[in-house]
N, C-alpha and C positions, 0 to 999 in steps of 0.2 A: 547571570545568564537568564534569557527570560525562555517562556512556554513555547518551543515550536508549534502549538495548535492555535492558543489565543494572543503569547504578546507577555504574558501574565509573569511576573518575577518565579522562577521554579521552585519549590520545595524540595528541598536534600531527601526528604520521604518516598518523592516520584522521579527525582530528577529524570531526566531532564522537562520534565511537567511538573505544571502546578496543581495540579492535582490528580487523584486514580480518573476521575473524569474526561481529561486530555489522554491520561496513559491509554484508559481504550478508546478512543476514538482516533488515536494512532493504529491500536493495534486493528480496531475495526479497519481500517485501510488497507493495510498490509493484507490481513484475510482474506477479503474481497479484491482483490486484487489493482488498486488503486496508484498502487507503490508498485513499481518493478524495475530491476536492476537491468539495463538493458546488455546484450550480448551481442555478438556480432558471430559465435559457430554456426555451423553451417543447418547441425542437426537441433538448435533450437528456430533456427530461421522456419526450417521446411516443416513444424513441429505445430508455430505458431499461424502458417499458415493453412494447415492441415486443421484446427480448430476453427478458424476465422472462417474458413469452408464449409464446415458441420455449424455452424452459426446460422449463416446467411440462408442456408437450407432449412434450419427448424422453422414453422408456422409461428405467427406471434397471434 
């Protein structure tokens, strides 16, 4: 099995990474929101629109 981040053969210690280094910059992903499971209910649609709305609104 190789590293989903670099390619790299895994270590049994982080599997599925080769090292704690990939482990968080997986999990950095995930946090951040990079990774997302998509959904199709109705109250995450109007949810995720409702944020995209308070977005587009803050000053950059």
């Amino acid at each position: 099995m190789t590293c989903p981040i670099c390619a790299k053969v895994s270590d049994p210690k982080y599997r599925p990474f080769c090292s704690r280094r990939c482990a968080d910059v997986d999990l950095g992903r995930w946090l951040n929101g990079s990774y997302a499971i998509p959904s199709e209910a109705p109250e995450d649609l109007e949810e995720a629109a409702e944020e995209l709305a308070k977005e587009t609104r803050r000053p950059h």
